[in-house]
N, C-alpha and C positions, 0 to 999 in steps of 0.2 A: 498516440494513445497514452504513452507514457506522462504527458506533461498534464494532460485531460486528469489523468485519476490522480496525479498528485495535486494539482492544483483543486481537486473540487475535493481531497482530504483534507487539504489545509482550510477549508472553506464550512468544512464540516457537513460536509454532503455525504461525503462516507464513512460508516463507520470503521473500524480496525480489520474487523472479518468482512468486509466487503474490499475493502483498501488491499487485502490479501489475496485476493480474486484477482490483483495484477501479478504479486509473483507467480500464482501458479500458473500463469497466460506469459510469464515469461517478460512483461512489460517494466518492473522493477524491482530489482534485486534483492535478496536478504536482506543485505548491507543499508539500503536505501530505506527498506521496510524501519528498520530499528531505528536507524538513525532520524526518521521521522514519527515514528509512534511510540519509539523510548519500548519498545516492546523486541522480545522476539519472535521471528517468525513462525508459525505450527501452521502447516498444512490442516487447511480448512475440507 
């Protein structure tokens, strides 16, 4: 699931508040979150 939502964010399938929908499900981390959307995380 993890590789599904990052691959379809880089793809521009999701947006940032949807892309965040994996951390809270635990699929990809803070870390992961920022280092791909240059954002920090905030619980959606």
């Amino acid at each position: 699931m993890r590789n599904i939502g990052i691959r379809y964010y880089k793809m521009g399938l999701y947006n940032e508040e949807q892309f965040a929908l994996f951390v809270k499900r635990g699929f990809v981390t803070e870390e992961e979150f920022k280092e791909l959307t240059g954002q920090e995380y905030q619980d959606v």
